[in-house]
C-alpha positions as CSV (number, residue, x, y, z in Angstrom):
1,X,-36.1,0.6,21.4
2,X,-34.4,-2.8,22.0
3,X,-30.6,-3.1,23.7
4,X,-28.6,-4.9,21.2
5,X,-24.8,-4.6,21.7
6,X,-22.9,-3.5,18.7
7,X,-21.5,-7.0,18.5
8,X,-24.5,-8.9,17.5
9,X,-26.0,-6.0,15.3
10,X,-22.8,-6.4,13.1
11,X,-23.4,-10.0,13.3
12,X,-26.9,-9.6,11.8
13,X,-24.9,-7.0,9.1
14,X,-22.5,-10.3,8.0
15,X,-25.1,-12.4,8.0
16,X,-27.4,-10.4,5.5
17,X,-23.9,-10.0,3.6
18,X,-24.1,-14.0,3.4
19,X,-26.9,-14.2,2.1
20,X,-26.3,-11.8,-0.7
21,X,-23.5,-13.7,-1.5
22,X,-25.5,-16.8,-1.9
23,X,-27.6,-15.0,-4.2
24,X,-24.3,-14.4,-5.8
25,X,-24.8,-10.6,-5.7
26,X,-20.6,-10.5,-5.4
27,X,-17.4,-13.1,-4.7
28,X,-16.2,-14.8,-2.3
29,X,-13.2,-12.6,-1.7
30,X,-15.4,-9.6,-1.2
31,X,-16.8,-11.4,1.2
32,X,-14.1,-12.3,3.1
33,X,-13.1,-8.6,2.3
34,X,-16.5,-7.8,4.2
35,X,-15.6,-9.8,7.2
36,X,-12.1,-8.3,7.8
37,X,-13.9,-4.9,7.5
38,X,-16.6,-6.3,10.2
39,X,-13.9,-7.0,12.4
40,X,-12.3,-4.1,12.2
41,X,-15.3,-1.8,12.7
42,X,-15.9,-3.6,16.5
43,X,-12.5,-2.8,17.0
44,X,-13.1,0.7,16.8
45,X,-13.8,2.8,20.2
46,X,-16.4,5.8,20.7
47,X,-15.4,7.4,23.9
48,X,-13.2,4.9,24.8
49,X,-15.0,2.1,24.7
50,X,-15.3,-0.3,21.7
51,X,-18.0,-0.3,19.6
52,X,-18.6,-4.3,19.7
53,X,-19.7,-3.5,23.4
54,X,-21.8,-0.4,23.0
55,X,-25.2,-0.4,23.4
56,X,-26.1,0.5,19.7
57,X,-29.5,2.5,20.6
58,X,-27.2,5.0,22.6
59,X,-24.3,5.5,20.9
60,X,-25.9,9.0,19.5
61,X,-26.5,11.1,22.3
62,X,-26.7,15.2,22.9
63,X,-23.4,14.9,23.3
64,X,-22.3,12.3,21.1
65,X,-23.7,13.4,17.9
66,X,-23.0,11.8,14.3
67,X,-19.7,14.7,14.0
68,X,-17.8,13.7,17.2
69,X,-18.2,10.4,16.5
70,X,-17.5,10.4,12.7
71,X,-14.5,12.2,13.9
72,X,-12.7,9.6,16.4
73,X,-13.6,7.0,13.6
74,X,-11.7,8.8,10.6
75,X,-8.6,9.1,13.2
76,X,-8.6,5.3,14.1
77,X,-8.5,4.9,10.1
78,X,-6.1,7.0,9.6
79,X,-3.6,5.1,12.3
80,X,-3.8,2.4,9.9
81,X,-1.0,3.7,7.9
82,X,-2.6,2.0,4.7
83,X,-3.3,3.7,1.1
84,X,-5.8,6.5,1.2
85,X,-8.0,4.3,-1.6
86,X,-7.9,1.2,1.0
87,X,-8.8,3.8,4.3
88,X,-11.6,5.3,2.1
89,X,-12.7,2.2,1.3
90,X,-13.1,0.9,5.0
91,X,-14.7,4.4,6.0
92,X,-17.2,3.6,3.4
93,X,-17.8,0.1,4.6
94,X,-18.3,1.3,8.1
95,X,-20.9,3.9,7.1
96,X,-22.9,0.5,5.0
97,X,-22.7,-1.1,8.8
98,X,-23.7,1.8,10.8
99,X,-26.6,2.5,7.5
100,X,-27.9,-1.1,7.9
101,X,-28.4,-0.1,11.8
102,X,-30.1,2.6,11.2
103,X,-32.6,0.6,8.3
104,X,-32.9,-2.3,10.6
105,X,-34.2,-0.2,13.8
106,X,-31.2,-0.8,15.8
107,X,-30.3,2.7,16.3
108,X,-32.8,6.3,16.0
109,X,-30.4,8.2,13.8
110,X,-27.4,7.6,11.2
111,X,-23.8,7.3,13.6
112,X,-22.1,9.2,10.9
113,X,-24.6,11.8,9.3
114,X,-23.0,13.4,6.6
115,X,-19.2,13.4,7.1
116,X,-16.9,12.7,4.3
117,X,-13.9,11.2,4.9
118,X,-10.9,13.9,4.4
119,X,-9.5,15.1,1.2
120,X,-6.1,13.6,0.8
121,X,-3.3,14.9,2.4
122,X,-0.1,14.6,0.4
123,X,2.7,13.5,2.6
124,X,6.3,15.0,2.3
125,X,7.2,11.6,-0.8
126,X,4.2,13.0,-2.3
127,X,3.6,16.4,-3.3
128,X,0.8,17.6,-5.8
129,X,1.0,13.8,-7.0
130,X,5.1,14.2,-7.9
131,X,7.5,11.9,-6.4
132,X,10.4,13.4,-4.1
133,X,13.8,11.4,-4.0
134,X,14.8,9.7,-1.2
135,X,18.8,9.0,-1.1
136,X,20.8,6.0,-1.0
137,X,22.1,6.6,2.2
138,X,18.3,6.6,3.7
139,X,17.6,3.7,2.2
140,X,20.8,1.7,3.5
141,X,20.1,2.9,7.0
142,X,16.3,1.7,7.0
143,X,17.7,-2.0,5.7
144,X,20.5,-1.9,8.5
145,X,17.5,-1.6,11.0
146,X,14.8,-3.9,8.7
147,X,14.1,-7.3,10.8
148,X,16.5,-9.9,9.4
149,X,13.6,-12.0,8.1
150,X,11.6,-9.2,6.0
151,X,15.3,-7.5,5.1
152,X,15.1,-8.9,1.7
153,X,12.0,-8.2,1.1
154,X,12.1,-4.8,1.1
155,X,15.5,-4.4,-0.4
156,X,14.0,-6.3,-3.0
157,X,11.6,-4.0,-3.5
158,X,13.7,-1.0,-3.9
159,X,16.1,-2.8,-5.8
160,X,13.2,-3.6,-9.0
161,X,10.6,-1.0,-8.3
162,X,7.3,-3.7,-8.5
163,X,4.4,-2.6,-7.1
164,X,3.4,-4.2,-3.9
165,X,0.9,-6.9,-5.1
166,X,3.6,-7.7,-7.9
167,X,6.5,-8.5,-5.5
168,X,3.6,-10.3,-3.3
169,X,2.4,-12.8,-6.0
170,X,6.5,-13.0,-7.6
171,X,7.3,-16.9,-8.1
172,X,10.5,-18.4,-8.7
173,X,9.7,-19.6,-12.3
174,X,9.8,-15.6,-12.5
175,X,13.6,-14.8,-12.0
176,X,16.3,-15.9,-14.8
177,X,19.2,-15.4,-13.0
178,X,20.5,-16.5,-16.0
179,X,19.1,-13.7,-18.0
180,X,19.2,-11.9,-15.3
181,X,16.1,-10.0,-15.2
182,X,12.5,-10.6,-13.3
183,X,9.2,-11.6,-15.2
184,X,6.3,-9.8,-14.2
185,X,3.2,-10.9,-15.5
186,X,0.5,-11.3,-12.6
187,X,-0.3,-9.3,-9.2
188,X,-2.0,-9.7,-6.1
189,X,-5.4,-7.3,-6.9
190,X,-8.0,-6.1,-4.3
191,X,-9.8,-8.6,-2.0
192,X,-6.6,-10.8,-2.4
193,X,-7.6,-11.7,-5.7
194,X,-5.1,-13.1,-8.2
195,X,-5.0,-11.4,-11.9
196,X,-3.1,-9.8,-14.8
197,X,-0.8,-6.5,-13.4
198,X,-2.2,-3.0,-13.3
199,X,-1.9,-1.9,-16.5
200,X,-1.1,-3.8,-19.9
201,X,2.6,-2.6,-19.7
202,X,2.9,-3.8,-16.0
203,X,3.4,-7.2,-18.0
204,X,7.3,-6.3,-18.3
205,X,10.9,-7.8,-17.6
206,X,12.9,-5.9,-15.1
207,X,16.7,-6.2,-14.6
208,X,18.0,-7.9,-11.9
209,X,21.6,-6.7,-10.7
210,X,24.5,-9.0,-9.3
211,X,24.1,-7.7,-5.5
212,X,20.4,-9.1,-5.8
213,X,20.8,-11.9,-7.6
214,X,23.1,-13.1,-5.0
215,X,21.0,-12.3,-2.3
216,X,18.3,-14.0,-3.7
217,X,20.4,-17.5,-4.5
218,X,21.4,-17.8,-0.5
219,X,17.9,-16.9,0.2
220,X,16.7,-19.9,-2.1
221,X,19.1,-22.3,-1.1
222,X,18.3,-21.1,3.2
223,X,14.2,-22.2,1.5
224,X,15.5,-25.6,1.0
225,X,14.9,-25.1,-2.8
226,X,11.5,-24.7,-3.2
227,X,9.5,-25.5,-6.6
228,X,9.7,-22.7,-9.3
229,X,5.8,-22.4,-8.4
230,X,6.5,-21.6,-4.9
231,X,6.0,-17.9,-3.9
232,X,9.5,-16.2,-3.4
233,X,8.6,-14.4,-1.0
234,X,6.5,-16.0,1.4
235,X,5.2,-16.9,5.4
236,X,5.2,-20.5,6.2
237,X,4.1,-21.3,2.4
238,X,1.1,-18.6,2.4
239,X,1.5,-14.9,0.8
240,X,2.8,-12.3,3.3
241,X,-0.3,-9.9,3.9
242,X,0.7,-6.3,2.2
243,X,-0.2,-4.7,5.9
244,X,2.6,-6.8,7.3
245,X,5.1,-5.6,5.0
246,X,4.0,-2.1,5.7
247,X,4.5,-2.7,9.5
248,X,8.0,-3.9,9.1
249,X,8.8,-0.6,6.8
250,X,7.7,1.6,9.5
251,X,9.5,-0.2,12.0
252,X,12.5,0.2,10.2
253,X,12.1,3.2,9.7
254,X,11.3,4.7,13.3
255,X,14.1,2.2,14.5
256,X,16.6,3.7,12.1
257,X,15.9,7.3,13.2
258,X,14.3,8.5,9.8
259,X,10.9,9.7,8.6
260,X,8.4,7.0,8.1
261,X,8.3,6.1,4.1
262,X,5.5,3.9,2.1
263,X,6.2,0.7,0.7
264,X,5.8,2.5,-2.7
265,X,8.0,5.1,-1.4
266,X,10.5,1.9,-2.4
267,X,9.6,1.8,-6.1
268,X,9.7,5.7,-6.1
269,X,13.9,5.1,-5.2
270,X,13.8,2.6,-7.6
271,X,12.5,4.9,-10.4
272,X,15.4,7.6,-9.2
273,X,18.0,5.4,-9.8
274,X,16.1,4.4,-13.3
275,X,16.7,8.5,-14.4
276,X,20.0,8.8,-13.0
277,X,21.2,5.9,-15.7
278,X,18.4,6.3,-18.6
279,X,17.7,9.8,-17.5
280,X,17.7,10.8,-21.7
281,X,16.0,7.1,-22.5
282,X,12.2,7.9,-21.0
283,X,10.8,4.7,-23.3
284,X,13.3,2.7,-21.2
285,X,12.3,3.9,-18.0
286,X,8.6,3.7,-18.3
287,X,9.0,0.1,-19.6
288,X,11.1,-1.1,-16.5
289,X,8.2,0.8,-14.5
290,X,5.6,-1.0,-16.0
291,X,3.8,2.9,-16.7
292,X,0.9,2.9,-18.6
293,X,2.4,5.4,-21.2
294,X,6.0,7.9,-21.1
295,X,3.0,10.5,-20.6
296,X,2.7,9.0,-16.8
297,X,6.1,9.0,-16.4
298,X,6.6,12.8,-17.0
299,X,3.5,13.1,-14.6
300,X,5.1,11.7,-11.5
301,X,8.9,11.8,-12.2
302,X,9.0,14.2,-14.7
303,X,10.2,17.3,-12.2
304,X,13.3,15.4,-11.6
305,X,14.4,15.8,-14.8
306,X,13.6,19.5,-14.9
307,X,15.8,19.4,-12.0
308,X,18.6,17.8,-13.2
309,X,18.4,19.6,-16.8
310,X,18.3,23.3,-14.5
311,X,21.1,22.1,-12.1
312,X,23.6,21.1,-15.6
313,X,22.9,24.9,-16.9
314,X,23.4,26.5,-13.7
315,X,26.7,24.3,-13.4
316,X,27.9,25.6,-16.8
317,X,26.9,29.4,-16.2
318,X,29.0,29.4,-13.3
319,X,31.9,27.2,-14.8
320,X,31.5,30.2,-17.4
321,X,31.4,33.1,-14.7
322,X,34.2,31.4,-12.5
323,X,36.7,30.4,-16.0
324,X,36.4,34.6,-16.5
325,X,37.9,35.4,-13.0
C-alpha cells in the first residue's frame, strides 16, 4: 500500500466533494460547510501528531486500533465547546473522510470502526432538557469581565432572549426605538445560510427596555450611523461567526471567576426574567420567546413555575404556623 500523507488524501476527499457539487448533488454553503470540516479534521492529532502529517496506511496499528483513536477524536470535539447537534455533526463528517479512505485504498481498515459519538451529557444549565436559573448578579459579573468590544453583544442577548443566529442576522431596520421593541423575522440557519426563524412564532416583536435602548443608540452613533440594512451587530461589515461569540462568553466567564455558561444559557436568563413579570401570562411569554406552542414552554421552563407556585404555599403555611405562636 502507497504512502499518502493524510493531507493530500483529504485533498482528494474535497475534491470528490467538488465535483458532486458541480453535479449539484448539494449548495454551495454545504460546501464551504465541507471545507471548514476538512480543515478541521487535519487539525486533529492521533498520538500527538496531527493527522494532515500522518502517513494514512499506518494510522491503525496493533496498538492504535479504530477505539483509541475514535477516542482522542471525540475528546478534541468535545474541546470545541459548540452545541452537541453541531459536534455530532463534525464527528459524522470525519467518519465520511476517514470512510472515503478506507473506499479509496488509502488505508486497510475503517480509523473509527463502530464508535458512536457519546450520548449527551446535560450540563449543570441543562438538566433532563429543563432550564436552571442563573441570577442577576452572575450575569452582571460575566458583562463586567466581557471584552469591551463584544460587551454589548452579549448583554444584548440576555437582555431579549433571541436565539443566536437571530441576534447574528438582527439589522437596524429591526429596532423601533420608537416603539420600542425588536422585529424578528429572519435568522442565520446552518451552513451560514440566511432564512425565515426557527419556528413560525420565532417571527415575533420583542420589547426593548430603556437601559438597552440607550446602549444601543451610543453604540449606533460610535458606528458612524450605519444604513438601517447594515448588520447591528457586526466585524468590520461581515457577521460575527457564532464560534466567536461563544469564545468571548467563556472568556468572560473564566475571567470573572464563574462557571462557564452557553450563549443560550443567555436567552435561558432572559426567559427567567419573562416568568418573574408574566409568570401567570404563559401566552405572553411564549410569544416574546418565539416557542413553537405554550406546550414548549411548560417543557423547558415549566419547573420554575412549580417552584415558585410551591415556595408561595410554603410561605403562607408558615406565615400561618408563625401568626399562631
Amino acid at each position: 500500500m502507497k504512502t499518502i500523507l493524510g493531507r493530500t488524501a483529504t485533498d482528494k476527499w474535497l475534491a470528490y466533494q467538488s465535483k458532486r457539487f458541480d453535479r449539484h448533488e448539494f449548495l454551495k454553503q454545504e460546501l464551504h460547510y465541507k471545507i471548514n470540516a476538512a480543515n478541521k479534521f487535519l487539525a486533529l492529532k492521533v498520538d500527538g501528531k496531527k493527522i494532515a502529517d500522518w502517513n494514512i496506511t499506518k494510522l491503525v496499528s496493533d496498538t492504535r486500533t479504530p477505539a483509541t483513536i475514535a477516542a482522542q477524536i471525540i475528546d478534541q470535539i468535545m474541546a470545541y465547546d459548540l452545541s452537541y447537534k453541531t459536534m455530532i455533526g463534525y464527528y459524522n463528517t470525519f467518519r465520511s473522510i476517514f470512510s472515503f479512505f478506507l473506499d479509496s485504498g488509502y488505508t486497510h481498515s475503517f480509523a473509527l470502526g463502530m464508535v458512536k459519538f457519546p450520548k449527551r451529557q446535560h450540563t449543570s444549565f441543562d438538566v433532563e432538557n429543563k432550564a436552571i436559573k442563573i441570577s442577576k448578579d452572575r450575569i452582571q459579573t460575566i458583562l463586567s469581565k466581557t471584552d469591551a468590544e463584544y460587551k454589548l453583544a452579549v448583554k444584548f442577548a440576555a437582555y431579549t432572549g433571541l436565539r443566536q443566529g437571530e441576534q447574528r442576522e438582527l439589522r437596524w431596520k429591526d429596532i423601533s426605538f420608537d416603539n420600542k421593541t425588536i422585529s424578528v423575522t429572519r435568522c442565520v440557519q446552518l451552513f451560514d445560510t440566511v432564512g425565515f426563524t426557527k419556528t413560525k412564532n420565532g417571527q415575533r416583536q420583542v420589547p426593548l427596555s430603556e437601559s438597552l435602548a440607550q446602549d444601543l443608540k451610543v453604540y449606533r452613533l460610535l458606528q458612524g450611523v450605519p444604513d438601517k440594512e447594515a448588520l447591528v451587530f457586526q466585524n468590520n461589515g461581515k457577521r460575527i461567526f457564532g464560534q466567536k461569540l461563544r469564545d468571548v462568553l467563556k472568556k468572560a466567564c473564566k475571567k470573572a471567576g464563574v462557571e462557564v455558561i452557553r450563549w443560550h444559557d443567555l436567552r435561558h436568563f432572559f426567559a427567567s426574567i419573562l416568568l418573574q413579570t408574566y409568570g401567570d401570562d404563559l401566552h405572553k411569554v411564549t410569544s416574546f420567546m418565539g416557542h413553537g406552542s405554550i406546550e414548549m414552554t411548560r417543557k423547558v421552563y415549566g419547573h420554575w413555575l412549580d417552584d415558585r407556585k410551591r415556595n408561595a404555599e410554603d410561605a403562607a403555611k408558615l406565615d400561618e404556623a408563625l401568626s399562631c405562636l
